[in-house]
PyMOL commands that place a pseudoatom at each C-alpha (Angstrom):
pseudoatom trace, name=CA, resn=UNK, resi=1, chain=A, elem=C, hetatm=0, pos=[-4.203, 28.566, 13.313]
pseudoatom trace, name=CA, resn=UNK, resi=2, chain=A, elem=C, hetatm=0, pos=[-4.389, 31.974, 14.349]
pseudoatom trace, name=CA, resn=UNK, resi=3, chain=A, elem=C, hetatm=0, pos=[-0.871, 34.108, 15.897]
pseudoatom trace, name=CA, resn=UNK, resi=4, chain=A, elem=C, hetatm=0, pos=[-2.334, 36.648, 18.586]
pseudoatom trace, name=CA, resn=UNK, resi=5, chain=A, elem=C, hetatm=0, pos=[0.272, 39.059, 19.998]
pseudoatom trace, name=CA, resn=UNK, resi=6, chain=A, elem=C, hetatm=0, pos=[0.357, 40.398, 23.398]
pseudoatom trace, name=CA, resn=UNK, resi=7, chain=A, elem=C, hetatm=0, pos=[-0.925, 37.292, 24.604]
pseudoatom trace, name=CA, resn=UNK, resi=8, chain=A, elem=C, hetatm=0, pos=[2.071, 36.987, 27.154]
pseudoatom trace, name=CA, resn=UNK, resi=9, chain=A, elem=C, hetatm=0, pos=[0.253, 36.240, 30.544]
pseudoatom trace, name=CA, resn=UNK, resi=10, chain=A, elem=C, hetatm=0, pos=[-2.891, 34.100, 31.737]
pseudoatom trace, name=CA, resn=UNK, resi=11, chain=A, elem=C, hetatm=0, pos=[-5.645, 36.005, 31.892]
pseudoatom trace, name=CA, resn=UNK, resi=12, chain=A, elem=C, hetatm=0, pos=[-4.497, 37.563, 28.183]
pseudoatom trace, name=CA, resn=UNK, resi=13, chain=A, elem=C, hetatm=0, pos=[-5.131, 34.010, 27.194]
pseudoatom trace, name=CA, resn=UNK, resi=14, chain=A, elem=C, hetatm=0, pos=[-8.813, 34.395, 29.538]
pseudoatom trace, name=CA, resn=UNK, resi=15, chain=A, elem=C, hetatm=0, pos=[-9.465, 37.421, 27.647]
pseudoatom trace, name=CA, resn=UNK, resi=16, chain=A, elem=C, hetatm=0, pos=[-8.989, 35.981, 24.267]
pseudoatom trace, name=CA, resn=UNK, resi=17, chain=A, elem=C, hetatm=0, pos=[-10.518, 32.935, 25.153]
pseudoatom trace, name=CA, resn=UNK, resi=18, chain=A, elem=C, hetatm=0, pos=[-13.799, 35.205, 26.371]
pseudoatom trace, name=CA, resn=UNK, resi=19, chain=A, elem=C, hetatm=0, pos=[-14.082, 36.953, 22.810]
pseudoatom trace, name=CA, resn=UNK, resi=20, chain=A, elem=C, hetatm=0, pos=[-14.401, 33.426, 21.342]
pseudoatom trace, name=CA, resn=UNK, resi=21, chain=A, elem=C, hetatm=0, pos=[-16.062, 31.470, 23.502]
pseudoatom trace, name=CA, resn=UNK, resi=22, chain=A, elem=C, hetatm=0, pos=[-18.741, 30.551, 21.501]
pseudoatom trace, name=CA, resn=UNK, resi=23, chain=A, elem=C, hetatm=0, pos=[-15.612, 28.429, 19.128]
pseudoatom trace, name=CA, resn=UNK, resi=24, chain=A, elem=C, hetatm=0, pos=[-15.891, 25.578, 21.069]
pseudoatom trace, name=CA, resn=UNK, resi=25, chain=A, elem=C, hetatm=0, pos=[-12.989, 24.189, 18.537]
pseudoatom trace, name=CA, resn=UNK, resi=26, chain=A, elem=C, hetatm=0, pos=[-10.449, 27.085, 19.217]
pseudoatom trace, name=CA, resn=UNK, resi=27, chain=A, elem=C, hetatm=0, pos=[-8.002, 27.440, 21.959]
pseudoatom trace, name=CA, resn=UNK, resi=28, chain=A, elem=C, hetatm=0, pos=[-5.566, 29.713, 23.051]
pseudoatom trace, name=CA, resn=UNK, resi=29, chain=A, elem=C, hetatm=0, pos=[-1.930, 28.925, 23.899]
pseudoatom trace, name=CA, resn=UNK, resi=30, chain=A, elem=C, hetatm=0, pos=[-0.051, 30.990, 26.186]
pseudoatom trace, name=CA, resn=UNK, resi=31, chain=A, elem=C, hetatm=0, pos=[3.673, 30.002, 25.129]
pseudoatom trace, name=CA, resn=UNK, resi=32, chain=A, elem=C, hetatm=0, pos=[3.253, 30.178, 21.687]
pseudoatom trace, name=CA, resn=UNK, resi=33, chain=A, elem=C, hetatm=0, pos=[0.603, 32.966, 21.422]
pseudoatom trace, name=CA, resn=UNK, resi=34, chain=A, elem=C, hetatm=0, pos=[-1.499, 30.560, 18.819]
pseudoatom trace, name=CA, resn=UNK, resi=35, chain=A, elem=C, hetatm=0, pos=[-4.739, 29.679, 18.717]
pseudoatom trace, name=CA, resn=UNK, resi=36, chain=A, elem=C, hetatm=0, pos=[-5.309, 26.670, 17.462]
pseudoatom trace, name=CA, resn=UNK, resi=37, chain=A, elem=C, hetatm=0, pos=[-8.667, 25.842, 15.389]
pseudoatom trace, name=CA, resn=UNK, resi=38, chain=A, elem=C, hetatm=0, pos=[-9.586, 22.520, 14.946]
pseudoatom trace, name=CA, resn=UNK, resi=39, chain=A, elem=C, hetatm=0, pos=[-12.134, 23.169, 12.775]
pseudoatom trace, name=CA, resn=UNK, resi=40, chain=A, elem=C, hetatm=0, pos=[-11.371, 24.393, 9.084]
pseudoatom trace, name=CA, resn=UNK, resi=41, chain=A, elem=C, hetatm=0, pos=[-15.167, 24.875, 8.470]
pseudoatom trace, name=CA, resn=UNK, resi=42, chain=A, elem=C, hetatm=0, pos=[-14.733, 27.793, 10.873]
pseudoatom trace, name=CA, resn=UNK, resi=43, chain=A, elem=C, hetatm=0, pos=[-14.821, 31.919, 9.635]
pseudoatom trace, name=CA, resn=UNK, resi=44, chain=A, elem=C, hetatm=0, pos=[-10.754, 32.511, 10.500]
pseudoatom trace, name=CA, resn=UNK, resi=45, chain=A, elem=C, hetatm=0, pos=[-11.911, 36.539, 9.824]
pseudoatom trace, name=CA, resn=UNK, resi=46, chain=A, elem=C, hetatm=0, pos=[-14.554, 36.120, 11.840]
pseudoatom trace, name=CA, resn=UNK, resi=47, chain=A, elem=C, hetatm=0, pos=[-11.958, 34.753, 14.804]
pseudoatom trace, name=CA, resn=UNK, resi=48, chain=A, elem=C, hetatm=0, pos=[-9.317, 37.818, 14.176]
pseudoatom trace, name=CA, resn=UNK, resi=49, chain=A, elem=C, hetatm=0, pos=[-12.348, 40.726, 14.616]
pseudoatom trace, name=CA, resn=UNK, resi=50, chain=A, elem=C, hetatm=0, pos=[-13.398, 39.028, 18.127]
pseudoatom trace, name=CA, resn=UNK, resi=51, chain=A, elem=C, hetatm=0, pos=[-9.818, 38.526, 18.903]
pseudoatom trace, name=CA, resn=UNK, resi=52, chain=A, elem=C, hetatm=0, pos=[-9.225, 42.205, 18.197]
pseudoatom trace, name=CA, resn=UNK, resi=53, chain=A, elem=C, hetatm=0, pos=[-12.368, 44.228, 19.427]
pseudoatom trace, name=CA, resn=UNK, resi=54, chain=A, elem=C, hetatm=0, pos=[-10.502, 41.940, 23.118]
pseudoatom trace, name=CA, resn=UNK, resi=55, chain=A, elem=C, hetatm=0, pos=[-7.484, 44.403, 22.291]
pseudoatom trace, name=CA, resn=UNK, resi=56, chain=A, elem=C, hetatm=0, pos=[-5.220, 42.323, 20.702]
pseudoatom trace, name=CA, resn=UNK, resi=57, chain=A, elem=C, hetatm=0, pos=[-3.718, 42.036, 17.708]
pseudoatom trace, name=CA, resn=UNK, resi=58, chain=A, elem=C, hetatm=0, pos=[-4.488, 38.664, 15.472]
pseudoatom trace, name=CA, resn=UNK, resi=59, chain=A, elem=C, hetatm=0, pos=[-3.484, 37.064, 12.548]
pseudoatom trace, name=CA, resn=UNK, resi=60, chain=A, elem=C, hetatm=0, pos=[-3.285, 34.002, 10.253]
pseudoatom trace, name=CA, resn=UNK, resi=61, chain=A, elem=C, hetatm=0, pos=[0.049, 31.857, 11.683]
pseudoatom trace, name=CA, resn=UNK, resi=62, chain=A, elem=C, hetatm=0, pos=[0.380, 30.850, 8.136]
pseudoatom trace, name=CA, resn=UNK, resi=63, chain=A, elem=C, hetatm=0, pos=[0.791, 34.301, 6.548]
pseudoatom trace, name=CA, resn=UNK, resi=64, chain=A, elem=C, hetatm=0, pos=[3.474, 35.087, 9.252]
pseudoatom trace, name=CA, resn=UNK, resi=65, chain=A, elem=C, hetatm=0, pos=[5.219, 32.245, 8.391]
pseudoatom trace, name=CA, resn=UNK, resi=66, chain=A, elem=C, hetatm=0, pos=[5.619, 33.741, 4.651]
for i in range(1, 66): cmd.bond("trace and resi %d" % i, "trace and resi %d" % (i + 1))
show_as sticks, trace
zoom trace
């Protein structure tokens, strides 16, 4: 799972969802500002750099939960 901030309005969440829309297994969340991955097979850095070069700001959800 993935924490993107500044995800706060729809078409944030169609902007993030555009820089990984080749992850058929990841999905962005407006309230919560996750994306969820339901693959574990899948390059989490890999997901952040698209995520950011889209202008926002991503990170594990489990190392901001430490």
């Amino acid at each position: 799972m993935l924490k993107v901030q500044g995800m706060t309005r729809q078409h944030f969440v169609f902007s993030v969802r555009r820089a990984i829309d080749a992850v058929d297994e990841a999905m962005p969340e407006l309230g919560s500002g996750l994306v969820r991955v339901r693959d574990d097979r899948l390059d989490a850095a890999a997901l952040v750099e698209a995520i950011r070069k889209a202008g926002f700001d991503a990170k594990s959800a489990d190392a901001e939960s430490q």
